[in-house]
DSSP file (Angstrom, degrees, kcal/mol; ACC not computed):
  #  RESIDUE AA STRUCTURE BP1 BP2  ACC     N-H-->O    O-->H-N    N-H-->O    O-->H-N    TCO  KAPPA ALPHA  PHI   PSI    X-CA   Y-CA   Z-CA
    1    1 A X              0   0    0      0, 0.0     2,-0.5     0, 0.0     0, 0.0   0.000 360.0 360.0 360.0 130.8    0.0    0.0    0.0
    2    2 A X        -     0   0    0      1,-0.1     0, 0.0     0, 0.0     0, 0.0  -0.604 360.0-112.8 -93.6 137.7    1.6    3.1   -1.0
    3    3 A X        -     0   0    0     -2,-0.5     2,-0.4     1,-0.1    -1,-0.1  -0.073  22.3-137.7 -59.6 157.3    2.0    6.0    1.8
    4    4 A X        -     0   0    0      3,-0.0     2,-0.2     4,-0.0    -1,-0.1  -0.944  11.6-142.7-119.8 126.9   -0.1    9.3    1.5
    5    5 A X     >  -     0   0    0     -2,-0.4     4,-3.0     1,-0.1     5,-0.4  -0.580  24.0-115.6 -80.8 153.4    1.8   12.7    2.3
    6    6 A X  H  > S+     0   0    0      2,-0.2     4,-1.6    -2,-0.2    -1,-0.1   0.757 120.7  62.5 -75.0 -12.1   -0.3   15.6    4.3
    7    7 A X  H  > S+     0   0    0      2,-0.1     4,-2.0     3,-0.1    -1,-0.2   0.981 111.6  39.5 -57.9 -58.5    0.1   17.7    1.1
    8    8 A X  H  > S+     0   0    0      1,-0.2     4,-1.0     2,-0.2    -2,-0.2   0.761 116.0  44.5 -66.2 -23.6   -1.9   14.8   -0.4
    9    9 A X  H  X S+     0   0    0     -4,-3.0     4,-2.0     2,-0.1    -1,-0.2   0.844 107.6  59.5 -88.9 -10.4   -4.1   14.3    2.2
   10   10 A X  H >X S+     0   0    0     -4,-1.6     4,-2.1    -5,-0.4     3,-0.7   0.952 113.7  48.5 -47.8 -75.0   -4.8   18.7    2.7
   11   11 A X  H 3X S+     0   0    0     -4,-2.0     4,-5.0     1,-0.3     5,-0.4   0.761 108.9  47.2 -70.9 -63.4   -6.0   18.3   -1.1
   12   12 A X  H 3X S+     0   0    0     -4,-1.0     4,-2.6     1,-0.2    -1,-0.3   0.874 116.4  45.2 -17.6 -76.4   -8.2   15.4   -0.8
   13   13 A X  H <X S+     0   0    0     -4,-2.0     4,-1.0    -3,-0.7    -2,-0.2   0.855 115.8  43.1 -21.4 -74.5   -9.7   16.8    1.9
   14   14 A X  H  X S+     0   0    0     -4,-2.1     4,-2.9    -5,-0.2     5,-0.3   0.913 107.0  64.1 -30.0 -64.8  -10.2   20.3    0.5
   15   15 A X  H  X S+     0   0    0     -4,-5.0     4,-2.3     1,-0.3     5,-0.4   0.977 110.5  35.9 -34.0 -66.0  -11.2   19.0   -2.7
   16   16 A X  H  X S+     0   0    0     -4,-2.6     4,-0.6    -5,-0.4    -1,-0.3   0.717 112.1  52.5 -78.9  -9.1  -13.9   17.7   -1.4
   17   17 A X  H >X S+     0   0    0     -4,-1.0     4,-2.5    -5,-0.2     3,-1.1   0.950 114.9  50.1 -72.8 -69.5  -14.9   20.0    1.2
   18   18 A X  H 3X S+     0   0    0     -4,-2.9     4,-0.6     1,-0.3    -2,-0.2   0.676 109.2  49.9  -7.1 -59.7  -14.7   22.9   -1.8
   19   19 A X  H 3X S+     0   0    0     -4,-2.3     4,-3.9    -5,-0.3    -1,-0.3   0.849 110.2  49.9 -75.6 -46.0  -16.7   21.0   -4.1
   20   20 A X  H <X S+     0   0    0     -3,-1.1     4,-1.6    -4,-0.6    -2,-0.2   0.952 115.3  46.0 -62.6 -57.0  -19.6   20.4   -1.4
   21   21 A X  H  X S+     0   0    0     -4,-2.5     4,-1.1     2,-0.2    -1,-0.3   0.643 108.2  50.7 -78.0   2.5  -19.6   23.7   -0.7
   22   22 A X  H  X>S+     0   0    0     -4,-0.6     4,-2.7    -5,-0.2     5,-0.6   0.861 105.7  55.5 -78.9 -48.9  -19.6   25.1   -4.0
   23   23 A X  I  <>S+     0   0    0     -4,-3.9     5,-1.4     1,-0.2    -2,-0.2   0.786 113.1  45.5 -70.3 -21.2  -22.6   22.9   -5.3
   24   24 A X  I  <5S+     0   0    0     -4,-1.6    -1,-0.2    -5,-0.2     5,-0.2   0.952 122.1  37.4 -82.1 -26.3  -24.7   24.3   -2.4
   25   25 A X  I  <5S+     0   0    0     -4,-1.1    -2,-0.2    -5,-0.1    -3,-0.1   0.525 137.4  12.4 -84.9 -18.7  -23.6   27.6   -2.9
   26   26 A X  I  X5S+     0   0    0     -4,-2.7     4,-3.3    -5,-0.1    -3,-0.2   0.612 130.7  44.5-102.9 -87.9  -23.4   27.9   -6.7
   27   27 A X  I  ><S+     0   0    0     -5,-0.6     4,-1.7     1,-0.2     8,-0.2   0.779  99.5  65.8  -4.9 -79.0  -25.3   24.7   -7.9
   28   28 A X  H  ><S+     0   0    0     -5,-1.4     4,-0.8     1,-0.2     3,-0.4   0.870 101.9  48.3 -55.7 -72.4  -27.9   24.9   -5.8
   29   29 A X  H >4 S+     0   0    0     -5,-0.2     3,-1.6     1,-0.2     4,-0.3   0.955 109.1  52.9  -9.8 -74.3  -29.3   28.5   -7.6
   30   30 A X  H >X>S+     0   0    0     -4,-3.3     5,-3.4     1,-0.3     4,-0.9   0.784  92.7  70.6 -83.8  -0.2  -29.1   27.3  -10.9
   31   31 A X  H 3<5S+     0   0    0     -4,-1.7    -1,-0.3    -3,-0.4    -2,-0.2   0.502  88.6  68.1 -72.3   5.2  -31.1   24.1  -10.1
   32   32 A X  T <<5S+     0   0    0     -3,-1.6    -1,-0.2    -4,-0.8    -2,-0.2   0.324  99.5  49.2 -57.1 -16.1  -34.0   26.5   -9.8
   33   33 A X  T <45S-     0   0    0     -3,-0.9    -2,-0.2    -4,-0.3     3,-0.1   0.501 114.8-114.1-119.6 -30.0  -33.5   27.0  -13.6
   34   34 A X  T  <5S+     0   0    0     -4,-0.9     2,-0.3     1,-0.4    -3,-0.2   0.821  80.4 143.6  95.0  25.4  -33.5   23.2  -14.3
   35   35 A X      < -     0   0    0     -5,-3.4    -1,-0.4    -8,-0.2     2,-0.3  -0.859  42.7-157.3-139.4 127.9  -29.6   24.6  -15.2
   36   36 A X    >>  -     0   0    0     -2,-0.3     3,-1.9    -3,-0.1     4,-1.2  -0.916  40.0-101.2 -98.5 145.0  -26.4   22.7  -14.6
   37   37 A X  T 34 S+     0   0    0     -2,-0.3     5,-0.0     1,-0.3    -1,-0.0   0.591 124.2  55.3 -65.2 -41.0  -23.3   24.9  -14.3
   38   38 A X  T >> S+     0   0    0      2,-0.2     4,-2.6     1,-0.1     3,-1.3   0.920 109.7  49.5 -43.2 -55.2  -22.3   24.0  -17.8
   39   39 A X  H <> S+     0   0    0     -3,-1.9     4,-1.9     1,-0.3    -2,-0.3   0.943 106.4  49.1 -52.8 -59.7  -25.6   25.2  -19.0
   40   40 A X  H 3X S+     0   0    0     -4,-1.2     4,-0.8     2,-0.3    -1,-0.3   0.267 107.6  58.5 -88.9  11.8  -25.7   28.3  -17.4
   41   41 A X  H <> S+     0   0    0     -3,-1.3     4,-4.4     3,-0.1     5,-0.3   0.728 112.4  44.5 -92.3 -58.9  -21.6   29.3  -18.9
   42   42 A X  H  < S+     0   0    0     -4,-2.6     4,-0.3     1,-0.2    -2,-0.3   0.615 113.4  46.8 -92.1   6.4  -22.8   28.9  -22.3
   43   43 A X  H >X S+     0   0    0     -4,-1.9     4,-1.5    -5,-0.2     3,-1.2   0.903 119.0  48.6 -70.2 -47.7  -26.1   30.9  -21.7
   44   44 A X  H 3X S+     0   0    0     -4,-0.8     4,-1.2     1,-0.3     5,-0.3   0.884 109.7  40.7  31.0-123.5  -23.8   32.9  -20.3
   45   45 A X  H 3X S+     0   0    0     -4,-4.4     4,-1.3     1,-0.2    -1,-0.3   0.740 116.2  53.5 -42.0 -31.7  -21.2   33.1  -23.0
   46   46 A X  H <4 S+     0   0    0     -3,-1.2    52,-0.3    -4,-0.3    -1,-0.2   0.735 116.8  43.0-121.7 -31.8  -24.5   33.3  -26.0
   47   47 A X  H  < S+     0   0    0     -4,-1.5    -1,-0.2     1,-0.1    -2,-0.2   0.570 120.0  40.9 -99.2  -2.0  -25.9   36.7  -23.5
   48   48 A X  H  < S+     0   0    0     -4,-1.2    -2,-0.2    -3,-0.2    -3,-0.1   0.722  98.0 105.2-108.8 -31.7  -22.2   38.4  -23.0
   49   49 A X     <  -     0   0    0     -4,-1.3     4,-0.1    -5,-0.3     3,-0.1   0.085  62.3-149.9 -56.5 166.8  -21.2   37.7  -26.7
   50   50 A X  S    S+     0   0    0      2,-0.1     2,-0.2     1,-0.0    -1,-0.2   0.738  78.6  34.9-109.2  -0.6  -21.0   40.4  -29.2
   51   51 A X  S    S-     0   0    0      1,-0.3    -1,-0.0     0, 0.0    -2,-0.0  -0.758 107.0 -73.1-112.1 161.5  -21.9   38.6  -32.2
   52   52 A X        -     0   0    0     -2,-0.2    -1,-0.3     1,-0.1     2,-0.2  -0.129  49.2-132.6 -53.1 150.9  -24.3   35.7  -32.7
   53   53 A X  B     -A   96   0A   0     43,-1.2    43,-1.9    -4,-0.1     2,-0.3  -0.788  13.7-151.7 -93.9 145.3  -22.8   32.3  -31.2
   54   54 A X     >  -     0   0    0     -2,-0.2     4,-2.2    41,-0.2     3,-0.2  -0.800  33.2-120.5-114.5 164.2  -22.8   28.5  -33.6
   55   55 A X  H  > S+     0   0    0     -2,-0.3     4,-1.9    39,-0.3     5,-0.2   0.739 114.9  70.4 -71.4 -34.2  -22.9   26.0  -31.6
   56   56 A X  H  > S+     0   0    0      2,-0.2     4,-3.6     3,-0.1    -1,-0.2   0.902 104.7  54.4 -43.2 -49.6  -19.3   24.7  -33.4
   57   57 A X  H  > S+     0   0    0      1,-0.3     4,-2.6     2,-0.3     5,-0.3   0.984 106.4  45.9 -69.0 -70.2  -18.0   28.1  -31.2
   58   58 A X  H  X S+     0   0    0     -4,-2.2     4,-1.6     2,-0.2    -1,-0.3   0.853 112.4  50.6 -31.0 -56.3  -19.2   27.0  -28.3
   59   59 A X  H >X>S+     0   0    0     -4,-1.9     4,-1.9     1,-0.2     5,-1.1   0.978 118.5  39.9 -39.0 -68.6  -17.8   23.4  -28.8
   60   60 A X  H 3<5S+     0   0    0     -4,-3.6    -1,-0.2     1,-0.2    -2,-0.2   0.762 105.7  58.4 -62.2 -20.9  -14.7   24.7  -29.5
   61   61 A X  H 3<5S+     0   0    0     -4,-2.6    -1,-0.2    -3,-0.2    -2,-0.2   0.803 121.8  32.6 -82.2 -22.4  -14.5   27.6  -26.9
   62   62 A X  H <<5S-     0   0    0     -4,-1.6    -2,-0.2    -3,-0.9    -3,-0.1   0.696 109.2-115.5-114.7  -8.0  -15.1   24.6  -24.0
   63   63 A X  T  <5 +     0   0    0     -4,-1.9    93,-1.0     1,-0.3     2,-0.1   0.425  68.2  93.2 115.3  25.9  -13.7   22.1  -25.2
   64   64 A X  B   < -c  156   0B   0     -5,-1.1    -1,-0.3    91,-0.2    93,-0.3  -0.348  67.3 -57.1-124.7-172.5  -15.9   19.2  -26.0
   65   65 A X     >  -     0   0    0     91,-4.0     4,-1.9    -2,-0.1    -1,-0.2  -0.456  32.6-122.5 -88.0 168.5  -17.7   17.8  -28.7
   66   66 A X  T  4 S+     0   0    0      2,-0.2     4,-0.4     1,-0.2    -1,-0.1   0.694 116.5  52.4 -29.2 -38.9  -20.4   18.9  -30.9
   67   67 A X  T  > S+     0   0    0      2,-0.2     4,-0.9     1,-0.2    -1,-0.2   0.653 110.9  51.8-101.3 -42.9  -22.8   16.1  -29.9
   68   68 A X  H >> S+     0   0    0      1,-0.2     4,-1.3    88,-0.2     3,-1.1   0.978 105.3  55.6 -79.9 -32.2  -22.0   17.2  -25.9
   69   69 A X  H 3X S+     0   0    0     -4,-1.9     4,-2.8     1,-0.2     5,-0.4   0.862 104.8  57.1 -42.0 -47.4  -22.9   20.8  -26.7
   70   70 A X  H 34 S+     0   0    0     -4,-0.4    -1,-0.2     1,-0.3     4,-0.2   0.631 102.7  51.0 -61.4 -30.9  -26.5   19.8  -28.2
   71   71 A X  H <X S+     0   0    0     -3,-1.1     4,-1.4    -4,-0.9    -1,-0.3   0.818 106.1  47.8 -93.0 -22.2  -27.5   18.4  -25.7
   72   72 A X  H  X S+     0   0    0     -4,-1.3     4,-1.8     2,-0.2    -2,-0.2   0.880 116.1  50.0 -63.4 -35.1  -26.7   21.2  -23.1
   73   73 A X  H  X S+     0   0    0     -4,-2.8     4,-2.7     2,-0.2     5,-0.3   0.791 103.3  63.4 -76.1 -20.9  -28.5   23.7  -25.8
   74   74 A X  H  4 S+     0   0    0     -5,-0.4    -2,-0.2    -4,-0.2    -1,-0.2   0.941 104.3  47.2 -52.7 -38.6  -31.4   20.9  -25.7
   75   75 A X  H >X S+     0   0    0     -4,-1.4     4,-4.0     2,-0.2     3,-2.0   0.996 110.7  47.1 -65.1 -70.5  -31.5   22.0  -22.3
   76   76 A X  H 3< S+     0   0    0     -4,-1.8     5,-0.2     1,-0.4    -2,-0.2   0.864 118.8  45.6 -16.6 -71.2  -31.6   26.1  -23.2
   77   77 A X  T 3< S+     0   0    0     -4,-2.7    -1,-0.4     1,-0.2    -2,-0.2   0.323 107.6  54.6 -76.9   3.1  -34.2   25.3  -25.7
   78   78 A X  T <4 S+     0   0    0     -3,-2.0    -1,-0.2    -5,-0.3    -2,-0.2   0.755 115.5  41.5 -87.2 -51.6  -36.5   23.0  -23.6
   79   79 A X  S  < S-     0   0    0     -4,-4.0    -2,-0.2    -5,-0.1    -3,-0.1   0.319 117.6-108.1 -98.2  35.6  -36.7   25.5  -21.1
   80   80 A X  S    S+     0   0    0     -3,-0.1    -3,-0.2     1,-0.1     3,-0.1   0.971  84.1 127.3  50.7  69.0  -37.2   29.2  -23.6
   81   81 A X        +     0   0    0      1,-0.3     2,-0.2    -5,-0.2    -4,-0.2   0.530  68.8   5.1-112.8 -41.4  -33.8   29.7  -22.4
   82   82 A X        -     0   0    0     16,-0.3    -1,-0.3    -9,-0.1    16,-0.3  -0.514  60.1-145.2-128.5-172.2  -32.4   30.3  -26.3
   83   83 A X        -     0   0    0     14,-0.4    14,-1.6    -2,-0.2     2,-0.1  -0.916  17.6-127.9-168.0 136.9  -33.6   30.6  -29.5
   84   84 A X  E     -B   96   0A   0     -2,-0.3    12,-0.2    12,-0.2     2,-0.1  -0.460  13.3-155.4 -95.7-175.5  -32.0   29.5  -32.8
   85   85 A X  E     -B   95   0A   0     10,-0.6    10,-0.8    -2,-0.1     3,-0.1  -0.523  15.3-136.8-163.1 114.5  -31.2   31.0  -36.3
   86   86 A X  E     -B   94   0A   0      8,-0.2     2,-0.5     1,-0.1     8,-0.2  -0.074  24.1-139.7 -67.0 135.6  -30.7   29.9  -40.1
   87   87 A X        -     0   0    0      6,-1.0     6,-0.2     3,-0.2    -1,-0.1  -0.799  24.1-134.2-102.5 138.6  -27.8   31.7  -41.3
   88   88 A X  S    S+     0   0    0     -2,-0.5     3,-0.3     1,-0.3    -1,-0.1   0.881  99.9  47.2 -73.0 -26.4  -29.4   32.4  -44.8
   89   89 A X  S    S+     0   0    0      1,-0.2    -1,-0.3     2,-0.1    -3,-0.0   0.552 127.4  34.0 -98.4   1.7  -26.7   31.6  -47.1
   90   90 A X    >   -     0   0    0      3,-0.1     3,-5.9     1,-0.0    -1,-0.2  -0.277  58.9-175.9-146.9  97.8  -26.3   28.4  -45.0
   91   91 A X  T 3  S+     0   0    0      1,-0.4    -6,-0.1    -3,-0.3    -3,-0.1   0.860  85.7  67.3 -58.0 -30.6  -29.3   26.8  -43.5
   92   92 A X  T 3  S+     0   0    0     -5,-0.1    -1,-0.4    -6,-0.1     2,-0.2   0.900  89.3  81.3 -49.9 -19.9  -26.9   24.2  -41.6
   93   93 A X    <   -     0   0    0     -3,-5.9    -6,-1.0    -6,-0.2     2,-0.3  -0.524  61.2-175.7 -85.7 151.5  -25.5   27.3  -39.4
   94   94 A X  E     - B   0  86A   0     -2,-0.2     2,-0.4    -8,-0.2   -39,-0.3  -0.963  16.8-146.6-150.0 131.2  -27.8   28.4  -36.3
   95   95 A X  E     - B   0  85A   0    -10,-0.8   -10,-0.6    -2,-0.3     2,-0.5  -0.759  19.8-133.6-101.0 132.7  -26.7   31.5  -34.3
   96   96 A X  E     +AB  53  84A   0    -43,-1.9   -43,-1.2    -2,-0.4     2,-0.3  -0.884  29.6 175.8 -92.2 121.8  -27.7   31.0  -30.5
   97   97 A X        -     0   0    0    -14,-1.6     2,-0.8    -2,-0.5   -14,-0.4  -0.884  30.2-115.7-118.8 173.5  -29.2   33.9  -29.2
   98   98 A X        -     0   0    0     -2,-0.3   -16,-0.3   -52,-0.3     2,-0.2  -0.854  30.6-133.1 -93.0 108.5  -30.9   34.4  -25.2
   99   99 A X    >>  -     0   0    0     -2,-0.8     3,-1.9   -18,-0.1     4,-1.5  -0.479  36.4 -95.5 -39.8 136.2  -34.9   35.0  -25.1
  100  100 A X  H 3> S+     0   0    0      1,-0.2     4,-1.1     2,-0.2   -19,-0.1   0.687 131.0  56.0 -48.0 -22.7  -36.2   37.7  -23.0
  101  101 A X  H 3> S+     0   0    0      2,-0.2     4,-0.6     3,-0.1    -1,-0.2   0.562 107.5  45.7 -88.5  -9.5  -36.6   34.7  -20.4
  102  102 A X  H <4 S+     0   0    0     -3,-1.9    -2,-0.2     2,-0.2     4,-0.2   0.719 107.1  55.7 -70.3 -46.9  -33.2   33.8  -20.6
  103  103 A X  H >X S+     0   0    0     -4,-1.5     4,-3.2     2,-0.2     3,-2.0   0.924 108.2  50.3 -13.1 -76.4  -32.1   37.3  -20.3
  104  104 A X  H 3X S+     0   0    0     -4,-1.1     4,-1.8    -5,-0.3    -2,-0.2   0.933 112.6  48.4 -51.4 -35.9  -34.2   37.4  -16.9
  105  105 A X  H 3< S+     0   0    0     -4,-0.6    -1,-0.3     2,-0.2    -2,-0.2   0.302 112.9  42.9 -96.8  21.5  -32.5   34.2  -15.7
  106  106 A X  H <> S+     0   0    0     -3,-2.0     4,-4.3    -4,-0.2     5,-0.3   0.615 113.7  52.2 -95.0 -42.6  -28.9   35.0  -16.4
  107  107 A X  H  X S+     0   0    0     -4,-3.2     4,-2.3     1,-0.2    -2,-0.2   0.900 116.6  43.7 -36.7 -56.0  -29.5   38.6  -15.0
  108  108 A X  H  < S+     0   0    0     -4,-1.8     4,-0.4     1,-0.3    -1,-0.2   0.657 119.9  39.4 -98.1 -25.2  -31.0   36.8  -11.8
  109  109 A X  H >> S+     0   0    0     -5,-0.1     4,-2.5     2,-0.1     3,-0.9   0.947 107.4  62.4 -80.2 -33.4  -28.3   34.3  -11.7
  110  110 A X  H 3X S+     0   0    0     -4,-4.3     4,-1.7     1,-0.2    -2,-0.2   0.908 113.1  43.1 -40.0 -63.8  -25.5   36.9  -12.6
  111  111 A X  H 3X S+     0   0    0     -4,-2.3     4,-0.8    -5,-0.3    -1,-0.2   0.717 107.1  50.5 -71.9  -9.0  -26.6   38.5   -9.3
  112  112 A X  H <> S+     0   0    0     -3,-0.9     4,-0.7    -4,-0.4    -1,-0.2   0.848 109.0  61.8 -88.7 -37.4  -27.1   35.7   -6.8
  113  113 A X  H  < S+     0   0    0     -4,-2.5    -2,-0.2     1,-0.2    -3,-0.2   0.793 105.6  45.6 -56.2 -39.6  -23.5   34.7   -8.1
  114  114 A X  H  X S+     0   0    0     -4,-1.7     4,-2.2     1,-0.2    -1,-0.2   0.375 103.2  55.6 -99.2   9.5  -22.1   37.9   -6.9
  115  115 A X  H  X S+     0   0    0     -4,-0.8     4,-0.5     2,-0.2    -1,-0.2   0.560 102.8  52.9 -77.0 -16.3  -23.3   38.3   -3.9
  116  116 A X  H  < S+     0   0    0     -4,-0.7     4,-0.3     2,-0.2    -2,-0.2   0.397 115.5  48.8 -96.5   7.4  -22.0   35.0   -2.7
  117  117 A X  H  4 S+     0   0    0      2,-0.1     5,-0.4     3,-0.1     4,-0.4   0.770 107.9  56.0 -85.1 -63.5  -18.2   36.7   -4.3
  118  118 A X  H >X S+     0   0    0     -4,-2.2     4,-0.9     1,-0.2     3,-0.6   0.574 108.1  43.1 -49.6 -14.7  -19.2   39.5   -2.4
  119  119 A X  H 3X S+     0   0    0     -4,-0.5     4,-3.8     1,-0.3     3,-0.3   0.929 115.7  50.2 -54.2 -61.6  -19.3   37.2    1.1
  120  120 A X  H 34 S+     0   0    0     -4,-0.3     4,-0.5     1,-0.3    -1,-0.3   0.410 108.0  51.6 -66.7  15.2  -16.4   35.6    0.2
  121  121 A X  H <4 S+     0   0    0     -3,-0.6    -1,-0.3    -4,-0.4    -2,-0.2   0.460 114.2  47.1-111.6 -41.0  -14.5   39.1   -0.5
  122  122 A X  H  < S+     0   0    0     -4,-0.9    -2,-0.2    -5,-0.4    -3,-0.1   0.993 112.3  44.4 -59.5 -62.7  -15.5   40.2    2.6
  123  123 A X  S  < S+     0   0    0     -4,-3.8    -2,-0.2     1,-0.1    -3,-0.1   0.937 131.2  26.1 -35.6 -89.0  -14.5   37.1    4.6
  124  124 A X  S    S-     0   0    0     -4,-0.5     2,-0.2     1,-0.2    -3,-0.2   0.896 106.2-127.1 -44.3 -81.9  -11.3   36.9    2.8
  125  125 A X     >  -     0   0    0     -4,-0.2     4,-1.2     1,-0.1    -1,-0.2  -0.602  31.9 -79.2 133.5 170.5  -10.6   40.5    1.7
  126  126 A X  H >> S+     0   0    0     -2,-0.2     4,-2.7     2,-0.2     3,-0.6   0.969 124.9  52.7 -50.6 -75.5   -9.7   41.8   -1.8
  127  127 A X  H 3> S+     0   0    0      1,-0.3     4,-2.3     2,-0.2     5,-0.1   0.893 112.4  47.4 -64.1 -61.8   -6.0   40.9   -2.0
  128  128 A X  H 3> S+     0   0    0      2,-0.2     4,-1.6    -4,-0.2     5,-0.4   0.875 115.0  45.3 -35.5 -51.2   -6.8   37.1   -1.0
  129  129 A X  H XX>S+     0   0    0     -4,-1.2     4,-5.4    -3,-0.6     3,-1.4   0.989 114.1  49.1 -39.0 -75.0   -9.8   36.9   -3.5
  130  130 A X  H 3X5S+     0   0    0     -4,-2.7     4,-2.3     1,-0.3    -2,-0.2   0.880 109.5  56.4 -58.5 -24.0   -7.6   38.5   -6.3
  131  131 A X  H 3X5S+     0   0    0     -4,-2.3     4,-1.9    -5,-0.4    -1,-0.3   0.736 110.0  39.8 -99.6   5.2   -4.9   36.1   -5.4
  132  132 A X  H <X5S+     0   0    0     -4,-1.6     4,-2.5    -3,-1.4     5,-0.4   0.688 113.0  52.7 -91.0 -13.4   -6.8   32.9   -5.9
  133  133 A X  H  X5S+     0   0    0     -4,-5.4     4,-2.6    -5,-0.4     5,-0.2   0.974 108.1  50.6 -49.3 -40.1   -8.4   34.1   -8.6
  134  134 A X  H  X<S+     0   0    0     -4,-2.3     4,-5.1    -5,-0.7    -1,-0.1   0.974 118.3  42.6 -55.6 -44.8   -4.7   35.0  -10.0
  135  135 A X  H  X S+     0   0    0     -4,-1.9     4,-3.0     1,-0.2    -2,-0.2   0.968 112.1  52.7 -76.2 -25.7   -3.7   31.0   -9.1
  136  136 A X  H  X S+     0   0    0     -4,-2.5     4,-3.1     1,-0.2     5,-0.2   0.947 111.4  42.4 -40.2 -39.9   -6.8   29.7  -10.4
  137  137 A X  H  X S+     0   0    0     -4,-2.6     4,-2.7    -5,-0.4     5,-0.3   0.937 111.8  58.4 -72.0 -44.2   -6.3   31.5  -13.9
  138  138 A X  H  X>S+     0   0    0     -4,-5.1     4,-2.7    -5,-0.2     5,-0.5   0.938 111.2  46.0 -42.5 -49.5   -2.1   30.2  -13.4
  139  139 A X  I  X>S+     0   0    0     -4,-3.0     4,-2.0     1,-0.2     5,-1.5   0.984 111.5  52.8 -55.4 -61.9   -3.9   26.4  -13.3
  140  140 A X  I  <>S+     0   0    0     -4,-3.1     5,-2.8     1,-0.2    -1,-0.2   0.809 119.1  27.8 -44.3 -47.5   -5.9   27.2  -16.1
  141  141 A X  I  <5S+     0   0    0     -4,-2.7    -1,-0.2    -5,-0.2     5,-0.2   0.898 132.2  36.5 -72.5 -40.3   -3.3   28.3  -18.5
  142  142 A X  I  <5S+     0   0    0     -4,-2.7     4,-0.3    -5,-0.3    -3,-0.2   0.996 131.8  27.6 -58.9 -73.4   -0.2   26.1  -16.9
  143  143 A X  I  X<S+     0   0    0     -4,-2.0     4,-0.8    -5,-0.5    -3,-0.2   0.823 129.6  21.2 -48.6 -76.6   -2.5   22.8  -16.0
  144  144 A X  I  4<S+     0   0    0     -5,-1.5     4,-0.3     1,-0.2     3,-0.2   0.987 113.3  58.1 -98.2 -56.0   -5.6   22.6  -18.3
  145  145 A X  T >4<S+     0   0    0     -5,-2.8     3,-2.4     1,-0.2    -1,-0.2   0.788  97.4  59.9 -22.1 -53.6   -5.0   24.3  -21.2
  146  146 A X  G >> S+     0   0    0     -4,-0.3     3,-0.9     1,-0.2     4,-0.6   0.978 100.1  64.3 -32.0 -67.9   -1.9   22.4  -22.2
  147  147 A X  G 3< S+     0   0    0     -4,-0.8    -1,-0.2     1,-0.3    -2,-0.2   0.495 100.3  46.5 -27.3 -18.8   -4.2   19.4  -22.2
  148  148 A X  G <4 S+     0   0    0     -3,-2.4    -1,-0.3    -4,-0.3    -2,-0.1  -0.323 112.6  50.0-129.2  49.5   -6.4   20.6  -25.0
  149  149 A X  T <4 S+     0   0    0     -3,-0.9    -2,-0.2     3,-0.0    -1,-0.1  -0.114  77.5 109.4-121.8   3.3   -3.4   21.7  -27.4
  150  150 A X  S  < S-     0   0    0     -4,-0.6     2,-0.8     1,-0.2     3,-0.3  -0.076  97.6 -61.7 -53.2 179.7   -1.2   18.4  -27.3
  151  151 A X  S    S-     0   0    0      1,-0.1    -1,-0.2    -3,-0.0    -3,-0.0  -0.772 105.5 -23.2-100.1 133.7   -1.7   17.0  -30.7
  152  152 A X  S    S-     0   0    0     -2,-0.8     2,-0.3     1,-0.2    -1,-0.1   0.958  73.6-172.9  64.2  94.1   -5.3   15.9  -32.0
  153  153 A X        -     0   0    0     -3,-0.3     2,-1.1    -5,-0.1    -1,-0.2  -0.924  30.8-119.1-102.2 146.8   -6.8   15.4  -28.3
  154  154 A X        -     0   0    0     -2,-0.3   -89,-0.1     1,-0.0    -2,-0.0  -0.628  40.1 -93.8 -90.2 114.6  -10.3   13.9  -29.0
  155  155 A X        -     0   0    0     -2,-1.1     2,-0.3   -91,-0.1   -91,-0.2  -0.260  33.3-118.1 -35.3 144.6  -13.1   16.5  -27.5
  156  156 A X  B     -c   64   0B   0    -93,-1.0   -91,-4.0   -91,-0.1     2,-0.6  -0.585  33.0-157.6 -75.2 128.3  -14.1   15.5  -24.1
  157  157 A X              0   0    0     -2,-0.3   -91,-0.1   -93,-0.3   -93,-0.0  -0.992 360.0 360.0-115.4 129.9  -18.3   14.7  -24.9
  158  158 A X              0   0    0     -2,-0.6    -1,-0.2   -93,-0.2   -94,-0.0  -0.184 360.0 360.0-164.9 360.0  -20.0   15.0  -21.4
């Protein structure tokens, strides 16, 4: 049986404390919406863009297949979340746009989200906030990113 270090069990630990509290604190909101975290980045992303979103953009901006994207917009569009649109000179394209009820629930999530930063900026303080934000964004770029520019990685579909 191979030995465990206290770095490795802090992380373990953490991890899962983190996670637990995130999904009540986060989560928990956008299951009011019938909206999984995923869902609610690329409504998101489709109400912050400045041009029309395809669904290929999306795919590509997160990192996953087509086929998982579709079904997350399946979601959008079940619940008048989005809306599609035939690009005229090629019916196969559809520009994602937000519904006025989509609108309303990003607004309303947009805000619920940053009052529970504003806790944790308080708790914490500015300069703590801004410096995990700084190492998250270090993970992202160092960590995960690599991952999805090795050569030909097969989109993750989930």
């Amino acid at each position: 049986m191979a030995a465990t270090t206290p770095v490795f069990d802090d992380f373990l630990n953490n991890y899962a404390a983190v996670l637990r509290y995130l999904n009540d604190r986060i989560t928990a909101p956008l299951n009011t919406y019938h909206l999984t975290f995923d869902t609610f980045l690329i409504m998101h992303e489709i109400q912050t863009s400045h041009e029309p979103l395809l669904l290929m953009d999306i795919a590509n901006s997160h990192h996953v297949s087509r086929s998982a994207i579709s079904r997350q917009i399946s979601i959008l569009l079940k619940y008048d979340y989005v809306y599609q649109v035939s690009n005229p000179n090629d019916r196969r394209q559809k520009s994602l746009l937000l519904t006025k009820r989509g609108q309303e629930v990003d607004q309303a999530l947009i805000t619920t989200i940053q009052q529970t930063l504003g806790e944790w900026t308080q708790q914490l303080g500015k300069r703590r906030i801004n410096n995990l934000l700084s190492l998250l964004n270090d993970f992202t770029q160092q960590i995960i990113e690599p991952t999805y520019t090795k050569s030909s990685p097969a989109p993750k579909d989930h």
